[in-house]
C-alpha positions as a Markdown table, in Angstrom:
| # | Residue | x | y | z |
|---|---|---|---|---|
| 1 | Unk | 161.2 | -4.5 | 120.6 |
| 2 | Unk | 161.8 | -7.4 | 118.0 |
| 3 | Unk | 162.8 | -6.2 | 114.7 |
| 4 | Unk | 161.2 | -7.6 | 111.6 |
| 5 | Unk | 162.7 | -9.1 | 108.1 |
| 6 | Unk | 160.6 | -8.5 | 105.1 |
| 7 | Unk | 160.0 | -11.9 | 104.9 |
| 8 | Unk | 159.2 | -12.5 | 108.2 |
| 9 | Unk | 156.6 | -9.2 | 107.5 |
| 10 | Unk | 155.4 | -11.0 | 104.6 |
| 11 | Unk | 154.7 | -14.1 | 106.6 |
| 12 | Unk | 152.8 | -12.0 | 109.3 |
| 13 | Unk | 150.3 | -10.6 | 107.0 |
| 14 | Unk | 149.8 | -14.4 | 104.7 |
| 15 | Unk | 149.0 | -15.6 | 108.4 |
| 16 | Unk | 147.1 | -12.4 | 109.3 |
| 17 | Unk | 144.5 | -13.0 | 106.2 |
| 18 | Unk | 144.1 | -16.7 | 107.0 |
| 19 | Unk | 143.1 | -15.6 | 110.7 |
| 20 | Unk | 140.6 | -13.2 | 109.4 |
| 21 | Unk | 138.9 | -16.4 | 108.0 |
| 22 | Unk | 137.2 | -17.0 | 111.5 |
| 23 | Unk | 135.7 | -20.4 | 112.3 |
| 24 | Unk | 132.8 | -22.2 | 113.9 |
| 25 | Unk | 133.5 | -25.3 | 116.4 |
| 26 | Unk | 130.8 | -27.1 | 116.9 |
| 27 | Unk | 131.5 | -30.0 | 119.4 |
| 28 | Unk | 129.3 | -32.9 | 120.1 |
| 29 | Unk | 129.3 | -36.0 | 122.5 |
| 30 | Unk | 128.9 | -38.9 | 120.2 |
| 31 | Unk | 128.0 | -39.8 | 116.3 |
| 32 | Unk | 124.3 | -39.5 | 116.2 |
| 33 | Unk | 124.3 | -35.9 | 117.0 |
| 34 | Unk | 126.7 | -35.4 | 114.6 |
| 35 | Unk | 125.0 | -37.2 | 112.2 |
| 36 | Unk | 121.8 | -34.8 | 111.6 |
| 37 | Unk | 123.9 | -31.7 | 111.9 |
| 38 | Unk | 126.0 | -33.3 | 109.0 |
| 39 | Unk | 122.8 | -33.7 | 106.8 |
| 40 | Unk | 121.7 | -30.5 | 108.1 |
| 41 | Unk | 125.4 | -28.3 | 107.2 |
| 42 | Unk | 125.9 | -30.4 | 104.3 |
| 43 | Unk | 129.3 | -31.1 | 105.9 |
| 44 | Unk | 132.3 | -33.6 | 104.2 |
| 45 | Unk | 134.3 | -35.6 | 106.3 |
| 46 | Unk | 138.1 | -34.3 | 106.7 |
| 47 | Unk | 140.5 | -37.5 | 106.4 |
| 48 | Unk | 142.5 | -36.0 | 109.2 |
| 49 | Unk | 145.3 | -38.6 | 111.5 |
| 50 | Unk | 144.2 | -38.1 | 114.9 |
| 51 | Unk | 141.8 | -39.5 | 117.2 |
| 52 | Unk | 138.8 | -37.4 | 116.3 |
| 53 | Unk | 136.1 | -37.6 | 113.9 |
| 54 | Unk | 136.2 | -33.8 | 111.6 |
| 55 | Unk | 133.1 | -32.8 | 109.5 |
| 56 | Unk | 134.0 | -29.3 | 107.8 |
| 57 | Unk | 132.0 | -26.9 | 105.3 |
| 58 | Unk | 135.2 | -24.6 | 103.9 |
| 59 | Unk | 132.6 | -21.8 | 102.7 |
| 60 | Unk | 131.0 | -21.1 | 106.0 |
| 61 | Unk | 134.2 | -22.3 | 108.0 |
| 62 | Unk | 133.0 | -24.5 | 109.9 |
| 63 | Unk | 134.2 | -27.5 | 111.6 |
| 64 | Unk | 132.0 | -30.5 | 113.5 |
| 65 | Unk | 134.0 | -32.7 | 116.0 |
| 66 | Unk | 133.1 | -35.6 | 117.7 |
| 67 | Unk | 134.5 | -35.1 | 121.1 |
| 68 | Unk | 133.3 | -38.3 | 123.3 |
| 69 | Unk | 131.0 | -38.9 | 126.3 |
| 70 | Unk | 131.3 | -36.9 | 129.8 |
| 71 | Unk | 132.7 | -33.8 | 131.1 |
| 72 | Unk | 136.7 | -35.0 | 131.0 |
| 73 | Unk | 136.9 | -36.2 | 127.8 |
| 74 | Unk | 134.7 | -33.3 | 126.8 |
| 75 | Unk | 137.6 | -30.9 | 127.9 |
| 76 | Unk | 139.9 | -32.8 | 126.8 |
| 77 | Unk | 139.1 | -32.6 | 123.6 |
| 78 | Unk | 138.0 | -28.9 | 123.2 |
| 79 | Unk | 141.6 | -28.0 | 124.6 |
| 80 | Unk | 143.1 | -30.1 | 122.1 |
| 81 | Unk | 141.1 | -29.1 | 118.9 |
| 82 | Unk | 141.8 | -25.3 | 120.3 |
| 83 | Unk | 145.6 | -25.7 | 120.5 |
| 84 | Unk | 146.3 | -27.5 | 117.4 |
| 85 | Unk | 144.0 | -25.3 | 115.1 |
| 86 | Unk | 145.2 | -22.0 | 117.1 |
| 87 | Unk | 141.9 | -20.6 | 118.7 |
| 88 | Unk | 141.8 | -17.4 | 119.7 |
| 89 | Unk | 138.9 | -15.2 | 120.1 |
| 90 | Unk | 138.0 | -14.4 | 116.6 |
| 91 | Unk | 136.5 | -17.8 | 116.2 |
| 92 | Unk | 133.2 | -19.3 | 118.1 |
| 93 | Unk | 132.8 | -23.3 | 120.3 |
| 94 | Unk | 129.5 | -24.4 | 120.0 |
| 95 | Unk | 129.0 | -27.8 | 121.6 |
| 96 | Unk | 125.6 | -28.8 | 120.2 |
| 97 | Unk | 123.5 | -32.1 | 122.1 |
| 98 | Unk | 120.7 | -34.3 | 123.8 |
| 99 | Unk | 120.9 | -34.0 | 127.6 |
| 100 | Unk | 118.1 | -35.3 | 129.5 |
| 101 | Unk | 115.5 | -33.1 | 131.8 |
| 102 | Unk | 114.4 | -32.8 | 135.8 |
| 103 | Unk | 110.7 | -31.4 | 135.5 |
| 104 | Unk | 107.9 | -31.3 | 137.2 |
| 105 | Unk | 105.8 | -30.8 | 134.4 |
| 106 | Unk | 105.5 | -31.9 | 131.4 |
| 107 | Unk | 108.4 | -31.9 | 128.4 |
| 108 | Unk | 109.2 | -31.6 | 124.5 |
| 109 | Unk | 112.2 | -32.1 | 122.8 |
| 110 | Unk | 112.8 | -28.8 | 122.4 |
| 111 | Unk | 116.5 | -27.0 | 122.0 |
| 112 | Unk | 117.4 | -24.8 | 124.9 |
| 113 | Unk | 120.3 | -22.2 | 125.2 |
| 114 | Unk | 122.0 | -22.9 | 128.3 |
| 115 | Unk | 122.5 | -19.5 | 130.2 |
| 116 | Unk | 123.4 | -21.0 | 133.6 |
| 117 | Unk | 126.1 | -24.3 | 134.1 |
| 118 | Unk | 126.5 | -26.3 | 137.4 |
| 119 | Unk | 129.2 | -28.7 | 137.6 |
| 120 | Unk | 127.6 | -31.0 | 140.5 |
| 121 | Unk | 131.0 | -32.5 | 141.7 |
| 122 | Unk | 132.4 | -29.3 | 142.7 |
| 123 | Unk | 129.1 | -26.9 | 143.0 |
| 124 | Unk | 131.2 | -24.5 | 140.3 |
| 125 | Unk | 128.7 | -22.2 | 138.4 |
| 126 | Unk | 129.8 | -20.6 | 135.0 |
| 127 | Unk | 127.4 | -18.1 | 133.4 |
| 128 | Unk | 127.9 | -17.7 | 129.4 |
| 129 | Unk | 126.9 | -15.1 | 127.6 |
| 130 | Unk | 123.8 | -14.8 | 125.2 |
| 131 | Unk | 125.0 | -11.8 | 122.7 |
| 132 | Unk | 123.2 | -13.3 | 119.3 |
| 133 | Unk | 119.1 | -13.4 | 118.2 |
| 134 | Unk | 118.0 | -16.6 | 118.8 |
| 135 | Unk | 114.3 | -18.6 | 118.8 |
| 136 | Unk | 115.4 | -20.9 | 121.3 |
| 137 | Unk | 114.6 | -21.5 | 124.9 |
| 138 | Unk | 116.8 | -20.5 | 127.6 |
| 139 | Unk | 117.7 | -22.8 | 130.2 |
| 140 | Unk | 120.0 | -23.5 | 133.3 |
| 141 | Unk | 122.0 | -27.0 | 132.8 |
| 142 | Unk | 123.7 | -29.3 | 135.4 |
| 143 | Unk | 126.1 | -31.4 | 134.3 |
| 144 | Unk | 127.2 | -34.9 | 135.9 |
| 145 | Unk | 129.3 | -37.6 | 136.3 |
| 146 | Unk | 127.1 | -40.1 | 135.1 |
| 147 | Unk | 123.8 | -40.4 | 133.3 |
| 148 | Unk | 120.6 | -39.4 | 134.6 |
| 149 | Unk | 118.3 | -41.4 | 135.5 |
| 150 | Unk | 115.4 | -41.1 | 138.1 |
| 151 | Unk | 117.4 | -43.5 | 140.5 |
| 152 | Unk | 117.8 | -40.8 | 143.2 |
| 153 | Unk | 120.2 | -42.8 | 145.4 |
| 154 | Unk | 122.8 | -42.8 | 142.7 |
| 155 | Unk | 122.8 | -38.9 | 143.1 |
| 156 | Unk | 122.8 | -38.7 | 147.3 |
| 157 | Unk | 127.3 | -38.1 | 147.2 |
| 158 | Unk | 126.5 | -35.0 | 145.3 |
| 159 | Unk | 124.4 | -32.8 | 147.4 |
| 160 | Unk | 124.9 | -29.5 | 144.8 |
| 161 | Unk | 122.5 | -31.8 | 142.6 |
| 162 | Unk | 119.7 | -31.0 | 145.4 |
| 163 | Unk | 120.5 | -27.8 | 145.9 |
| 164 | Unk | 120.2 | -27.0 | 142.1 |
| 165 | Unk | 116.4 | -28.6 | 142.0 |
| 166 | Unk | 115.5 | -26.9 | 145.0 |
| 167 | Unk | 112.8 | -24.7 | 143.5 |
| 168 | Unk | 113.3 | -25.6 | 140.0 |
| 169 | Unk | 110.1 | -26.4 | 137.4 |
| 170 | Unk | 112.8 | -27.3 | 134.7 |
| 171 | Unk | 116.4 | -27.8 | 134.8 |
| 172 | Unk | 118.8 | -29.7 | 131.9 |
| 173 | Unk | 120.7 | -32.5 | 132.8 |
| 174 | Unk | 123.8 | -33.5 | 131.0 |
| 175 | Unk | 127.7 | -35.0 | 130.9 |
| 176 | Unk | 129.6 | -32.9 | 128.8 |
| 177 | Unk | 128.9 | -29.1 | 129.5 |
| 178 | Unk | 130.9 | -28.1 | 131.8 |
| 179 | Unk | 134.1 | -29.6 | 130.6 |
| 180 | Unk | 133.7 | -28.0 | 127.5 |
| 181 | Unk | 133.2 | -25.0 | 129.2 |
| 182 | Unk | 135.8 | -24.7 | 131.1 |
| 183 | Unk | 138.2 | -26.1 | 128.7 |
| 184 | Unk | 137.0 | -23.2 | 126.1 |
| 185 | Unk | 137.4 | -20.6 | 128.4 |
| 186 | Unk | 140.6 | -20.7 | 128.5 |
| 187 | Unk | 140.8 | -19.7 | 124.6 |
| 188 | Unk | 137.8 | -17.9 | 123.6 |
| 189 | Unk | 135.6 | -14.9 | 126.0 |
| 190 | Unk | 132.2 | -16.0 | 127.6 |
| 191 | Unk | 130.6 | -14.3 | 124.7 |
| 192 | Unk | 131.8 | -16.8 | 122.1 |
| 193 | Unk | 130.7 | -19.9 | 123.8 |
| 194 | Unk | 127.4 | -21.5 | 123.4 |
| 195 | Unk | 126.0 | -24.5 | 125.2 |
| 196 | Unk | 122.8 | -26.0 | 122.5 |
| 197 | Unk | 121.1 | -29.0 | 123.9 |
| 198 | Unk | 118.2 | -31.0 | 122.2 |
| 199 | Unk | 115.7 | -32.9 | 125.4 |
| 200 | Unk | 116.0 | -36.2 | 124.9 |
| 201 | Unk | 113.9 | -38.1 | 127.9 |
| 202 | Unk | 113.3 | -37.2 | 132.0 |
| 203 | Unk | 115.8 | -39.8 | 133.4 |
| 204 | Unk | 114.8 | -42.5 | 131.1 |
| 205 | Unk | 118.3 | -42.9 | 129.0 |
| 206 | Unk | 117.2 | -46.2 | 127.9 |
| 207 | Unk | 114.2 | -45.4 | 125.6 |
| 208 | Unk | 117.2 | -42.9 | 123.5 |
| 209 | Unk | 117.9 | -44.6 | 120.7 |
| 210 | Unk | 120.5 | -43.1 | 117.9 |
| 211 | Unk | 117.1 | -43.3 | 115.0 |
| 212 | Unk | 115.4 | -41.1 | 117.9 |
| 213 | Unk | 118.2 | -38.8 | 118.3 |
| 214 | Unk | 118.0 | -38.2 | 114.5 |
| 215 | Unk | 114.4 | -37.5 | 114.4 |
| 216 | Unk | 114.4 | -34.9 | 117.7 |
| 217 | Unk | 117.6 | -33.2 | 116.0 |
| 218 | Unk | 115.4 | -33.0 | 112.7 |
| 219 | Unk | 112.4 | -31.8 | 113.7 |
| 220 | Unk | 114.2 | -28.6 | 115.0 |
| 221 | Unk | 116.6 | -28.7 | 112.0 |
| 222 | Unk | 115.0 | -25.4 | 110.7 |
| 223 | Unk | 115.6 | -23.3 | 113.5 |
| 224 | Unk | 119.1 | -24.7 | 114.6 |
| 225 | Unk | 120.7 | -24.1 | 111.0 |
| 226 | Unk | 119.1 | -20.5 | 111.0 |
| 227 | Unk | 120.7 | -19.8 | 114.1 |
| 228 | Unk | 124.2 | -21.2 | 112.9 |
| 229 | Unk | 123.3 | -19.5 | 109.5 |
| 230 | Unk | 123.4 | -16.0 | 111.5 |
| 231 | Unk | 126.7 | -16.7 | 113.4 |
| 232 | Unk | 128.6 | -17.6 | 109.8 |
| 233 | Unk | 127.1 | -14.0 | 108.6 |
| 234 | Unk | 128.5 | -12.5 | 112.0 |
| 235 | Unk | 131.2 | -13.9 | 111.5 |
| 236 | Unk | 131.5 | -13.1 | 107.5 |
| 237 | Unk | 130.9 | -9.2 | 108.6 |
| 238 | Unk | 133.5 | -9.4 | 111.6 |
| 239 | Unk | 136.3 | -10.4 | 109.6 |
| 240 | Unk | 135.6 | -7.6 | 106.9 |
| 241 | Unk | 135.1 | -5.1 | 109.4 |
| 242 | Unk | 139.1 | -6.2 | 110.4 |
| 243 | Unk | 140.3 | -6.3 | 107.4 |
| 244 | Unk | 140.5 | -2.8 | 107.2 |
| 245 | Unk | 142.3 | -2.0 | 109.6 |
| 246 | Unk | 146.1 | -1.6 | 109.1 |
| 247 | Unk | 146.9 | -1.7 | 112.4 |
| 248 | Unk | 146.4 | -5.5 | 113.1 |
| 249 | Unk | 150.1 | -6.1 | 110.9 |
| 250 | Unk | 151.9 | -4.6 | 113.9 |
| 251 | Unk | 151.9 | -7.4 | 115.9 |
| 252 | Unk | 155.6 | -6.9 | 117.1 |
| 253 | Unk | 154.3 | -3.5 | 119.4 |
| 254 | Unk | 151.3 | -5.5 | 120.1 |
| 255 | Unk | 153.2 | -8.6 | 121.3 |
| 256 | Unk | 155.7 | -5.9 | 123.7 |
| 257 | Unk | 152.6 | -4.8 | 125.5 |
| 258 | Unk | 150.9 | -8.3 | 126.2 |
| 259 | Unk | 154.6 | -9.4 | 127.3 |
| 260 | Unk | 155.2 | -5.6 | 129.3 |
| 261 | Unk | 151.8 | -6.6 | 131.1 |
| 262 | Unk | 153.2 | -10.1 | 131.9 |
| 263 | Unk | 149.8 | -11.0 | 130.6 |
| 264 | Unk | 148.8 | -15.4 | 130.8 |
| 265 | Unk | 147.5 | -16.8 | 127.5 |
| 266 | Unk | 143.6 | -15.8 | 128.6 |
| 267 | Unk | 145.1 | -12.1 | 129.4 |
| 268 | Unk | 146.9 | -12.1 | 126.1 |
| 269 | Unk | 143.7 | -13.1 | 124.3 |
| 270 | Unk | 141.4 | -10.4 | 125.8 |
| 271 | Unk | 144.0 | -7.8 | 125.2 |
| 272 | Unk | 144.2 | -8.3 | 121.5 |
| 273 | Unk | 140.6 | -8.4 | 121.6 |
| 274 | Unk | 140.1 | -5.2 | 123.1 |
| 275 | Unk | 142.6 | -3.5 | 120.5 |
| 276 | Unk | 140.9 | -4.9 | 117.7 |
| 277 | Unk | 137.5 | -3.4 | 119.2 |
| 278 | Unk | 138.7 | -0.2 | 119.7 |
| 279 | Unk | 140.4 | 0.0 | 115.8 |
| 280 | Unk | 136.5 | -1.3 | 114.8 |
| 281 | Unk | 135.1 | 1.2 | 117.1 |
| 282 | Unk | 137.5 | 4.2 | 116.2 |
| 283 | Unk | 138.5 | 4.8 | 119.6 |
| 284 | Unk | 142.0 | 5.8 | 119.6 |
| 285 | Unk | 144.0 | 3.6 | 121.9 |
| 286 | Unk | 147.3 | 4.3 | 121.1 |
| 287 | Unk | 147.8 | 7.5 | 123.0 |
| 288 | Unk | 146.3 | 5.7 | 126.3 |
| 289 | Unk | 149.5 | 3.4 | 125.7 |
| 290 | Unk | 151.9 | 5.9 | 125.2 |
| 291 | Unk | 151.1 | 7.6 | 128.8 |
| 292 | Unk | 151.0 | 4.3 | 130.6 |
| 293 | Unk | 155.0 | 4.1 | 129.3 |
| 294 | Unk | 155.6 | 7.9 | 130.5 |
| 295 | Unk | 154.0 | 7.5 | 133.5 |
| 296 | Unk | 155.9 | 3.9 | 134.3 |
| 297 | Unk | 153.2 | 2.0 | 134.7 |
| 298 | Unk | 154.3 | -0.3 | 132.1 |
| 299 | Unk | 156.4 | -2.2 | 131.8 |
| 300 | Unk | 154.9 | -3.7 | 135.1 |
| 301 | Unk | 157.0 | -5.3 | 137.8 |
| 302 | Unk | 155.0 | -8.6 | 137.8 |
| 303 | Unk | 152.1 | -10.6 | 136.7 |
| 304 | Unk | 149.6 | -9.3 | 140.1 |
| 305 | Unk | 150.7 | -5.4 | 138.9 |
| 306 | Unk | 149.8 | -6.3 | 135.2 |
| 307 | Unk | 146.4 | -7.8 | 135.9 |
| 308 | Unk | 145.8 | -4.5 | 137.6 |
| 309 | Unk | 147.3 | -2.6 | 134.8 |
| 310 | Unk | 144.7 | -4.4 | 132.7 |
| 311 | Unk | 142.1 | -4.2 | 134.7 |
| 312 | Unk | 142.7 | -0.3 | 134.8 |
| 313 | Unk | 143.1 | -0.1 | 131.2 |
| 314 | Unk | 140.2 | -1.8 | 130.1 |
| 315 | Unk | 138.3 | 0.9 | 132.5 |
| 316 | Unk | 139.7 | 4.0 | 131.1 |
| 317 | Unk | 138.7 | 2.3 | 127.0 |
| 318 | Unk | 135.5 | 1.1 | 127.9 |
């Protein structure tokens, strides 16, 4: 196990209290969005040198991006804002948008929660998960290559786009979802991701002007910064709820289990997670450990036998 320096202790636990600090990433396509939920946040810009636009509030922690149009540069993006600011599961990616609408009856331009996403190249579905109070619809969203438009012969190489409105009154159309999906994944659980989308037209792109994006963005204002008002007090309670909890500083033992488990970045993510729950939760993990290392199940051979060691774990705590 690696051994510790007082300084390097003292370090841990300056960096420890600045994690506590969770934040909110809230991701959108292009300016316009962003511009309401600046007037709406009350957010300054951050002169930051890189290549994307950063709106932050420092009280509520919470940073805008602008990310870019479509699904690539969408998870581009999200996978470089998570690396360089260090996301991990204590914090929340919100990506926040217009998208347009397939419906057969008809539509407002009201927000929707996406609970369902469809990648039509590939036919992937992803299923987030709703944990928070919300006043919003709920909706399944497909996201393409292109923008939507009621040419249907644009859309006859991608027959998971038929298969989705098979049946379907209402389903959201957009660029961007799954990309930051998947690209958020891969730092933060299902249950801190949230896919908000704004109903912009029904295949008619062309009428969406940036004063009209304003205006549909504004006339839900009220709801959409309650909502986000609710996450920062989640978040708020969450981090003083870890605080007290000595146990977080020994991230040396820690550390020797995620690497005794062989466990990839997602693994290592969900593991500290799952500690952290059980210290808020006052289930005592510690002696489950402890017979896993008597009984030689850890340090596993390799990562297939730690996924299973996981697995099992996670069983036996929840």
């Amino acid at each position: 196990m690696k051994k510790y320096s007082d300084y390097d202790m003292d370090l841990q636990l300056d960096n420890r209290k600045v994690r506590l600090l969770r934040v909110i990433y809230i991701f959108t396509a292009i300016y316009p969005e962003a511009k309401a939920l600046i007037s709406l946040l009350d957010l300054k810009k951050e002169c930051v040198n890189g290549k994307y636009q950063q709106y932050i509030d420092d009280k509520k922690h919470i940073r805008l991006i602008i990310m870019g149009v479509g699904s690539m540069a969408a998870a581009i993006s999200v996978s470089h804002i998570c690396t360089k600011y260090n996301i991990n599961n204590q914090d929340m990616i919100i990506h926040i948008g217009t998208c347009g609408i397939f419906s057969t009856n008809n539509y407002q331009n009201n927000f929707y929660i996406c609970n369902k996403i469809v990648q039509a190249e590939t036919g992937k579905t992803f299923y987030p998960d709703i944990l928070y109070r919300h006043d919003f619809l709920e909706s399944a969203i497909l996201t393409l290559p292109m923008l939507y438009t009621k040419d249907k012969e644009k859309f006859d190489k991608y027959p998971n786009i038929a298969d989705c409105m098979i049946n379907a009154k209402n389903i959201l159309i957009d660029m961007e979802a799954s990309g930051v999906y998947q690209a958020a994944i891969q730092y933060v659980g299902t249950e801190r991701i949230i896919i908000l989308k704004v109903v912009s037209d029904n295949g008619e792109p062309q009428k969406v002007t940036p004063e009209f994006i304003h205006t549909i963005f504004m006339e839900n204002g009220k709801a959409l910064v309650q909502f986000l008002e609710l996450l920062c007090r989640q978040q708020k309670i969450e981090s003083e709820e870890l605080s007290k909890f000595p146990s977080f500083t020994q991230m040396d033992w820690i550390d020797k289990v995620c690497d005794d488990m062989h466990c990839s970045e997602t693994m290592r993510n969900k593991l500290k997670h799952l500690f952290h729950y059980m210290d808020i939760t006052g289930i005592d993990y510690h002696k489950k450990i402890e017979d896993m290392y008597l009984d030689k199940r850890l340090p596993c051979k390799d990562k297939r036998e730690g996924k299973k060691c996981y697995e099992q774990l996670e069983m036996e705590l929840l």
